[in-house]
N, C-alpha and C positions, 0 to 999 in steps of 0.2 A: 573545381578540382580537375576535371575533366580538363580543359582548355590548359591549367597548368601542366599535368603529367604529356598528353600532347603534343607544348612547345617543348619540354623536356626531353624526349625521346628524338624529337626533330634536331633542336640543338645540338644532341650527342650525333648523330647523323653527318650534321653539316661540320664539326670538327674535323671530319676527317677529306676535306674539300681543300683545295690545294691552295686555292687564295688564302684560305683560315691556316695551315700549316706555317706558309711562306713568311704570314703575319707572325705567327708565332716564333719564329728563326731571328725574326727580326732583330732583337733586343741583342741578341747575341752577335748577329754581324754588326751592329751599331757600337755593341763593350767592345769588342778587339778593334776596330776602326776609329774610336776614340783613345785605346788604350797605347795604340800605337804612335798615332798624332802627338799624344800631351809627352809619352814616353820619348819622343826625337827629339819635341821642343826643350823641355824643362828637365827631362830626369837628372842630369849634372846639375844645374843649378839648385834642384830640390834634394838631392844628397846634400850637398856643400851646408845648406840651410839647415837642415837636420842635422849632419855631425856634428856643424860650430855649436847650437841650440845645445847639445849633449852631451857636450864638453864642456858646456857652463853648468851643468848642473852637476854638482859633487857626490851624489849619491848615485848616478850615474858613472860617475870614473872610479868613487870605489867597487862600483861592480866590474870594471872594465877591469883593474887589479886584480879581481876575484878569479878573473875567465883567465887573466896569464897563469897564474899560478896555476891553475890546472891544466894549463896544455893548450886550452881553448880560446886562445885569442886571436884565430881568426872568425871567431865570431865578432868581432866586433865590427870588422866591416861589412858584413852581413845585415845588421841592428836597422842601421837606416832606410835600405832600400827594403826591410819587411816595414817598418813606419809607413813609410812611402805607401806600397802596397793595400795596407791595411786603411789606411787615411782615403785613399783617394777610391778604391774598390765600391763602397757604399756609394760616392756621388755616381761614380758613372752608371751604376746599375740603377739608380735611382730614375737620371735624368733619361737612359735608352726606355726605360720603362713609359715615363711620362712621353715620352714622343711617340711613342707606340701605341699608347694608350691613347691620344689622341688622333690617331690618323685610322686606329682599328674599330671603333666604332660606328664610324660613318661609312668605310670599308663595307664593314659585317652587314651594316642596314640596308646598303644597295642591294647585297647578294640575295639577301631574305628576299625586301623586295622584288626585285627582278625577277629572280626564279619563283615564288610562291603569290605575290600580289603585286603581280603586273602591273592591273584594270585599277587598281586602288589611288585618288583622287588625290593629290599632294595641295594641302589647303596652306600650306608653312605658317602655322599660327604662334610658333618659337623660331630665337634667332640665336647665333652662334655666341655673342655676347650677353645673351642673355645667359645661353644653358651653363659659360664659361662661369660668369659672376654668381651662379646659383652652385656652382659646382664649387666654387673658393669659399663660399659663404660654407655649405655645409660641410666641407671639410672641417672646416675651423670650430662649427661646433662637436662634428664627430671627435675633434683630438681635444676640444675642454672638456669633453665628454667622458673620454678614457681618461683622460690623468685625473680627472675627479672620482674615477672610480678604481682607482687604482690602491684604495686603503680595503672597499671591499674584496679584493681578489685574494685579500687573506680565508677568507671563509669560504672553503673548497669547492663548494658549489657552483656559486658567482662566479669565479674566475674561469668556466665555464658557457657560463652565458652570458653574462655581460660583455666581452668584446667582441663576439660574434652580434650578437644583439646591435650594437652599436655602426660595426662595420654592413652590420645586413641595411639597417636605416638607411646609411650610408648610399650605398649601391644601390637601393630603391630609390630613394629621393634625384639622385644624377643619371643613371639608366633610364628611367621612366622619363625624366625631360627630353634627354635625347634621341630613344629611340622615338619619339612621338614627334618633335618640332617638326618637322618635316612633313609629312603628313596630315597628322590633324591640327585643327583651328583651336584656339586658346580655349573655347567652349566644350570641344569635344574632350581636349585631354585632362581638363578640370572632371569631368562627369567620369571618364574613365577609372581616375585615380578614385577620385571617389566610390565608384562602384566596386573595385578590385584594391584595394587598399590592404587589406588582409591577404590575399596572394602576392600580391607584388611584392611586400613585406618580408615575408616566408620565404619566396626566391633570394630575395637581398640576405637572408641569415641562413640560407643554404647556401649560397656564394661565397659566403665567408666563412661560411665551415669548410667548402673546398679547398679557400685561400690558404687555410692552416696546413697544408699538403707540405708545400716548399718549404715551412716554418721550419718542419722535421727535417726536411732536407738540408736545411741550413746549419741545424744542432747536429747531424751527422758527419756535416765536411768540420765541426769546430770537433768533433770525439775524436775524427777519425782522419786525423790533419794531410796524410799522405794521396787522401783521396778528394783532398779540397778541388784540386780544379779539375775533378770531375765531376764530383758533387753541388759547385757551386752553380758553377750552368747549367745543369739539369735542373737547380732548383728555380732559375731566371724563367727556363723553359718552361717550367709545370707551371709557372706563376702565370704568367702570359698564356699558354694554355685555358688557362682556367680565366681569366680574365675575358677571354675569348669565348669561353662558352660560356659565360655570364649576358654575354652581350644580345649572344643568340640566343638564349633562351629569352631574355627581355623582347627581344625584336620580334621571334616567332610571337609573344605571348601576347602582344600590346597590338600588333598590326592586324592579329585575326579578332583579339575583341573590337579593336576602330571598323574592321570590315564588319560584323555583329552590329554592332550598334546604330552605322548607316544604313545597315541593310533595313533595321527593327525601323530605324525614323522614315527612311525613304523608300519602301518598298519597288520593288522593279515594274515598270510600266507596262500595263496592261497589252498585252500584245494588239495589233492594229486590227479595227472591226474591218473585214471583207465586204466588198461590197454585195449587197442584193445582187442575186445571179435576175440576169434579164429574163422579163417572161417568156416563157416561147411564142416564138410566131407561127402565127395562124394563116397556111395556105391557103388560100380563095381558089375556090374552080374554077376553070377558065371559061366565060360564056359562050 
């Protein structure tokens, strides 16, 4: 508990370090520089696609009838580029996420490193395909996970705990690879997990109870529509944020018990025996 609260305090700490900031921005300069891009290439061609598509559907033109008679038809031109919007808004945030989220944890691991465990031995007993393939693996069961438990989220409780639960596993199981490949030997980080399994757990479903932060931020830009694209990037930001201090607190936590645990197996070497001071020498009288 100790070691956990610790790299906790440290993590909140190192959030506020301007690599970790800059990381955090990032997603957001990446959505408006993809937004821009797709929006010069395609947005005529993806109107065009959309009006024809909603012109075929007849329940769609007797709404459009609906909106003349009341005055409101110029809404109609309006219709498609919010489709647009709405349709493509998810991928990009999606995908800036994922790119982010890939370059900001090996990021976040040097800094710990560097600044806190210089002297600490880099035995790279994981490799980037490995931590990759373990990270698609347990995604896939994190989300057969949730949609099978998505009949209990009726009973008030559950819905509660079970998808933090779920997402905490989650973020333990890929965190924990990661932050460890590098450093310790397949042996070391086997014993770790082992040993710390119950905190690093706990971290992973307190990480995901963070996560839930943006969630609200997200049902706040959908109540409160005038303030969407203020509220939507703030909630990109907090998401990334928090993902960030996800990161660090795993880093802090895993790299001082791998220091602990070589310390326990390899003790530091005995400082070097001195040599026997020489006897004193013995003046002879001169005869």
């Amino acid at each position: 508990m100790k070691l956990m609260l610790d790299a906790f305090w440290r993590a909140a700490a190192y959030c506020l370090h301007p690599r970790v900031i800059a990381l955090s921005v990032l997603p957001l300069v990446l959505m408006v520089a993809a937004s821009l891009g797709l929006g010069y290439l395609f947005w005529d061609r993806a109107v065009d696609a959309v009006n024809a598509t909603l012109q075929g559907w007849s329940l769609v033109t007797t709404f459009f009838t609906a909106l003349e008679r009341f005055g409101l038809g110029g809404l109609k031109s309006a219709l498609a580029p919010l489709i647009i919007v709405f349709l493509a808004t998810p991928v990009i945030v999606v995908v800036a996420l994922l790119a982010v989220s890939v370059l900001m944890t090996p990021s976040i691991l040097h800094l710990v490193a560097q600044r806190r465990f210089p002297d600490l031995e880099r035995r790279h007993g994981g490799s980037w395909w490995r931590g990759a393939l373990g990270s698609l693996l347990a995604t896939l069961v994190a989300l057969l996970a949730m949609l099978a438990s998505i009949p209990l989220w009726l009973v008030p409780p559950l819905v509660l705990v079970l998808p933090p639960l779920i997402w905490g596993w989650l973020t333990y199981r890929v965190l924990s690879y990661d932050v460890l490949a590098e450093h310790a030997s397949r042996e070391e980080r086997r014993e770790l997990i082992r040993r710390h399994r119950m905190p690093l757990l706990a971290m992973g479903v307190l990480a995901g109870l963070l996560g839930a932060a943006p969630g609200l931020v997200w049902v706040s830009g959908g109540m409160f529509a005038a303030l969407a694209p203020v509220l939507v990037p703030a909630a990109i930001w907090i998401y990334t944020l928090v993902f960030a201090f996800a990161a660090l607190w795993f880093s802090h936590f895993a790299l001082a018990a791998l220091a602990a645990l070589r310390l326990e197996r390899e003790p530091p070497a005995p400082p070097p025996l001195e040599p026997p001071p020489f006897p004193p020498i013995e003046v002879l009288p001169a005869p």
